[in-house]
C-alpha positions in Angstrom: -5.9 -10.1 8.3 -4.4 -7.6 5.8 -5.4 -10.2 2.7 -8.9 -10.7 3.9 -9.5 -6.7 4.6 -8.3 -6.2 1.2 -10.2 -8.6 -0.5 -13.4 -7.6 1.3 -12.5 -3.9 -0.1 -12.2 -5.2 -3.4 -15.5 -7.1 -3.1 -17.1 -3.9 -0.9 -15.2 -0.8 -1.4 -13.4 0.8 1.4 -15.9 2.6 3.2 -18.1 -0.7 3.6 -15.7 -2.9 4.5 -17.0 -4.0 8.4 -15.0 -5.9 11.9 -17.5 -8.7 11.0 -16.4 -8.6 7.1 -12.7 -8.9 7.8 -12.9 -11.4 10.7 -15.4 -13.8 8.5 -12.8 -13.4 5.5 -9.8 -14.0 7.8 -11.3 -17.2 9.5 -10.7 -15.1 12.9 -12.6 -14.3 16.2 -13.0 -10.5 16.7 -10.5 -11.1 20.2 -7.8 -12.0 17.7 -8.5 -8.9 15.4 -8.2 -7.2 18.9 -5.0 -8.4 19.7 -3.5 -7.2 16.9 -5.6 -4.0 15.7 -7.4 -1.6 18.1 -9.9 -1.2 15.3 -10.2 -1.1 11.1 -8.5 2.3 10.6 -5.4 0.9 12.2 -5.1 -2.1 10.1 -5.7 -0.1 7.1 -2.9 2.4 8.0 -0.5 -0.8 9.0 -1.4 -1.9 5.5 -0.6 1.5 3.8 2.5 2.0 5.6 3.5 -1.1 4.8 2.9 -0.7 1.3 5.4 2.4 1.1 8.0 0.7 3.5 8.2 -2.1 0.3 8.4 0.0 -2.4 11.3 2.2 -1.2 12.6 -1.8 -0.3 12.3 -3.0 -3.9 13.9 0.1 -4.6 17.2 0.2 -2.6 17.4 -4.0 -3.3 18.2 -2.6 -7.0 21.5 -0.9 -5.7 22.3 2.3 -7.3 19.6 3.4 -9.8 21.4 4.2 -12.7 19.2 5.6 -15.4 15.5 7.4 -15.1 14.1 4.4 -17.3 15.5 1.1 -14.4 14.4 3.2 -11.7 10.9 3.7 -13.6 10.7 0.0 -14.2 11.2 -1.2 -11.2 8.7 1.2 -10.1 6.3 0.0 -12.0 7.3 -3.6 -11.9 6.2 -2.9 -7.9 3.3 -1.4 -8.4 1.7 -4.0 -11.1 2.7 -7.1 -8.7 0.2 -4.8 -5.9 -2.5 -4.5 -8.3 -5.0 -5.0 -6.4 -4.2 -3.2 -3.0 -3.6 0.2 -5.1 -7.0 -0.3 -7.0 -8.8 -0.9 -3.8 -6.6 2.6 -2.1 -7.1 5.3 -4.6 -10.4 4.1 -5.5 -12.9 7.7 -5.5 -14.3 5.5 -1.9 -10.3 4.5 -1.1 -8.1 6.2 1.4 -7.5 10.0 1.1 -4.7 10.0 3.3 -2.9 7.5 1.6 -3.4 8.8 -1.6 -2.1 12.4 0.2 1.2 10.0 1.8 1.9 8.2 -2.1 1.9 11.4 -3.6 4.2 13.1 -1.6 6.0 9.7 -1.7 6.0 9.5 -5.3 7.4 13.1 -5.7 10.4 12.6 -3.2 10.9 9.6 -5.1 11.4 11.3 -8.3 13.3 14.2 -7.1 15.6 11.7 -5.7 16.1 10.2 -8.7 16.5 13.5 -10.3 19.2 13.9 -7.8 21.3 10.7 -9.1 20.8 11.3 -12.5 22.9 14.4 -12.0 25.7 12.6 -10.7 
């Protein structure tokens, strides 16, 4: 379900995106979506969430960030391989309160880093 909302953002933009797009896109019946999701705003936070929970992931798999320049690769390393999810996000119709969480993400990210690069 979070492939086919995605892709019917990317084909719709965010605010368009409808129950019948997603369900149509995922091969689904709107009971299934229902088991999962209580409605669209809820699989779109699941998805953002989920987003963040990786990247601080594919950061800790890296071990102990040694240098400002491997931490910023892998970073960005992340971030190109989910192209398409961020594009469709902090589009000017994507999530504001996603683009409020990465931000404050992003920032507690780099004063961590700041943090080991004084060790």
């Amino acid at each position: 379900m979070t492939d086919a909302y995605i892709e019917c953002a990317c084909q719709k933009g965010l605010c368009n995106v409808t129950l019948k797009d997603v369900c149509e896109q995922a091969d689904i019946y709107r009971s299934t979506f229902y088991a999962y999701f209580k409605n669209l705003d809820e699989l779109l936070l699941c998805i953002e969430n989920k987003f963040l929970e990786d990247s601080s992931q594919v950061l800790k798999k890296t071990g102990s960030i040694q240098t400002d320049e491997t931490f910023a690769a892998v970073l960005i390393e992340y971030i190109l391989s989910q192209k398409k999810l961020l594009l469709v996000l902090l589009a000017s119709s994507g999530s504001t309160r996603f683009l409020a969480k990465y931000k404050n993400y992003l920032k507690n990210l780099l004063q961590e880093s700041r943090h080991l690069g004084d060790r």
